[in-house]
C-alpha positions in Angstrom: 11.8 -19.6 24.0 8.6 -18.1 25.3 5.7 -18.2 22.2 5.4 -14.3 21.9 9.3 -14.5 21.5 8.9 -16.8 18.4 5.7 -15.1 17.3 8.4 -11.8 16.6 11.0 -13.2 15.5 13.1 -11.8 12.7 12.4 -12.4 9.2 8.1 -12.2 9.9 5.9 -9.9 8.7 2.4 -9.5 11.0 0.0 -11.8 8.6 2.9 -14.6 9.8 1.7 -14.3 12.9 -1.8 -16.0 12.0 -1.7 -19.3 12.4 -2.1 -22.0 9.9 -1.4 -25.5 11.0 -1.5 -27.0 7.8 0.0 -26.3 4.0 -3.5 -26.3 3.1 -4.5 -23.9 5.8 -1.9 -21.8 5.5 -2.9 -21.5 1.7 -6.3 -20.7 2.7 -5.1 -17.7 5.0 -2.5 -16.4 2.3 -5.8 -15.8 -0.2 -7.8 -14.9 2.2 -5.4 -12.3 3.2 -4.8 -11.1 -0.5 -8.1 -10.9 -1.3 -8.7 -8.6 2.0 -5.7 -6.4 0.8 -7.3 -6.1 -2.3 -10.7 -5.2 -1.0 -9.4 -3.2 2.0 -7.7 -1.1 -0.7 -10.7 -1.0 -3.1 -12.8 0.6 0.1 -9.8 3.4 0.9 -9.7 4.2 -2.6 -13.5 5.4 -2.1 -12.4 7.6 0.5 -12.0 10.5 -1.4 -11.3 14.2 -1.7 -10.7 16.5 -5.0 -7.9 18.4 -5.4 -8.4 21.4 -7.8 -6.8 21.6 -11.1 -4.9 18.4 -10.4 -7.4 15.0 -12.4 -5.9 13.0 -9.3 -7.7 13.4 -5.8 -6.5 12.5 -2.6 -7.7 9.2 -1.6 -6.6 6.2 1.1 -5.8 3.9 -1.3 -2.2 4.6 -0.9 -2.0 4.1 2.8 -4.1 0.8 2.5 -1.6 -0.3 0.0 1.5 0.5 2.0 -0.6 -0.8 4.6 -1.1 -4.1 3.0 2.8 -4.8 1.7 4.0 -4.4 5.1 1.6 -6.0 6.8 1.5 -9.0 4.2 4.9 -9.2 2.9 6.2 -8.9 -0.6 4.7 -11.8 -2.2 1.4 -12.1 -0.7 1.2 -7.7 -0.9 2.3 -7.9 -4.9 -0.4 -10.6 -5.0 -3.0 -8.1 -3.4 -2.1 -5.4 -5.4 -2.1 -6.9 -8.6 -5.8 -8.5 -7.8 -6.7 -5.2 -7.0 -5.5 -3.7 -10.1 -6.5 -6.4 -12.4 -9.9 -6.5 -11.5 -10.2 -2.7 -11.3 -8.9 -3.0 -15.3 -11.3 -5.6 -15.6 -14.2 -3.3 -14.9 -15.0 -3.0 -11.4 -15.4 0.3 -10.2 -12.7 0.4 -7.3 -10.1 2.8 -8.2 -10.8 6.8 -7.0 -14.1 7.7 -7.4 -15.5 4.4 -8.3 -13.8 4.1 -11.8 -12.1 1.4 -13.8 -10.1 0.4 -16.7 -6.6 1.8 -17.7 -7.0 4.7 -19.0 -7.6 7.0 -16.4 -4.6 9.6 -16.2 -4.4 8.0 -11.8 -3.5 4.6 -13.0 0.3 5.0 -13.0 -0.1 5.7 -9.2 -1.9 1.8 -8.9 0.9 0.7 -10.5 3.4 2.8 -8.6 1.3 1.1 -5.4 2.2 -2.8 -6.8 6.0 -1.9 -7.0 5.6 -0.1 -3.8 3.8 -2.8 -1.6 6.5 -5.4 -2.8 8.9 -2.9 -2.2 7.3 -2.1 1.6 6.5 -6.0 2.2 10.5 -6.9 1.4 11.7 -4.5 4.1 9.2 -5.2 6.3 10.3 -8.7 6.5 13.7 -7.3 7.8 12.3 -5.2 11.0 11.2 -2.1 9.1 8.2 -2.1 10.5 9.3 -2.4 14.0 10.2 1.1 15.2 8.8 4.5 14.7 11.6 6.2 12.7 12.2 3.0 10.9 8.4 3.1 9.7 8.5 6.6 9.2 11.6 5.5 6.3 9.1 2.7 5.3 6.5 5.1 4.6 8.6 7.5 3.0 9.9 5.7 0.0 6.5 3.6 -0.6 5.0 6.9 -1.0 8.6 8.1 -2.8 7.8 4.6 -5.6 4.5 5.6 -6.0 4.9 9.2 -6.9 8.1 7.7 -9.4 5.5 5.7 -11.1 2.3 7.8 -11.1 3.7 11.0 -11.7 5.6 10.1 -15.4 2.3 8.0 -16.3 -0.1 11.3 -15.5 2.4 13.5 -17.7 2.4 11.2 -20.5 -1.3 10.4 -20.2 -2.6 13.8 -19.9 0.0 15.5 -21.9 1.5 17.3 -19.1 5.1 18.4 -19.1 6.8 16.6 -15.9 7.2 19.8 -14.2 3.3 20.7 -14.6 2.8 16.8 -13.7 4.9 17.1 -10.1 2.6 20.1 -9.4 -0.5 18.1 -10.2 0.2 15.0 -8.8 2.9 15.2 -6.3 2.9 18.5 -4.4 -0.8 18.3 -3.1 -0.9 15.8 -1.3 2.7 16.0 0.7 0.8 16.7 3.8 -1.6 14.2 3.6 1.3 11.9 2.9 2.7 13.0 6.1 -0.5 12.4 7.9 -0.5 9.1 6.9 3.1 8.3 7.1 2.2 9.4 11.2 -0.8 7.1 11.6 1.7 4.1 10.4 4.1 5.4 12.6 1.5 4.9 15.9 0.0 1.5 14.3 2.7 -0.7 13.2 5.2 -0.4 15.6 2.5 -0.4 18.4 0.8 -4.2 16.7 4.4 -5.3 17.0 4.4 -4.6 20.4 0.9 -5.9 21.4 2.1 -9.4 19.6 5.3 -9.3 22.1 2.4 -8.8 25.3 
């Protein structure tokens, strides 16, 4: 078996495919890769645009979390995740817009991001990653756990009624959930296939 062959085999998600010799080493990549996710998802989450009338904006956060689960794994995405969102309650200003803490009416949607990134890094482990339509499925219910998470947390937070929440929180920003649901669709499948080269 050639080593691109065994560099895709079944059961790997990409960060497998950096090497690591050693336990040691391979320790060393795993935190090195969760504290990149982490980071990687601090810097989308800066990326922002408002939405009117809705006290969540569009940001890449989202993305860079989906991003990270299925690029990591489950364990070493939850890990990234929940670095992220514990230091972000710990009072470093990386969520949207450069806030932190817990009480911000967005911080269902970082949880919704942890279960989502597990969620995402699991299947990805099994091939989701692999083809377009099956990324395009990947995409689709990260961003579908997210919205199950944020969108009850922003109506109880903010006193909305869950209809009033789904318009706020959900609706605007379908398309830009598409757009990035197409950019995974192009770059996952396509770093699979560079790995096979």
């Amino acid at each position: 078996m050639s080593t691109a062959a065994a560099s895709t085999r079944p059961g790997q998600v990409l960060a497998d495919l950096l090497p690591a010799s050693t336990v040691p080493r391979a320790r060393l990549r795993d935190a090195a890769l969760v504290t990149g996710g982490a980071a990687l998802t601090g810097l989308a989450a800066q990326i922002v645009l408002p939405v009117p009338g809705s006290p969540v904006p569009v940001t890449g956060q989202t993305f860079a979390a989906l991003l990270v689960g299925t690029a990591l794994g489950a364990g070493r995405g939850f890990a990234s995740l929940a670095l992220y969102a514990l230091v972000g309650m710990a009072g470093v200003p990386w969520f949207a817009e450069g806030t932190s803490g817990a009480s911000m009416p967005s911080f269902g949607y970082v949880l919704g991001m942890l279960l989502a990134a597990t969620v995402v890094g699991a299947l990805a482990r099994r091939g989701a990653d692999r083809s377009v339509l099956r990324t395009a499925g990947l995409m689709v219910l990260g961003s579908a756990l997210i919205y199950a998470v944020g969108v009850p947390y922003l109506a109880l937070s903010t006193g909305m009624s869950l209809t009033s929440a789904v318009a706020a929180g959900l609706v605007p920003f379908l398309i830009g959930d598409a757009l990035k649901a197409a950019l995974a669709m192009g770059t996952l499948p396509l770093a699979w296939r560079l790995t096979r080269d």
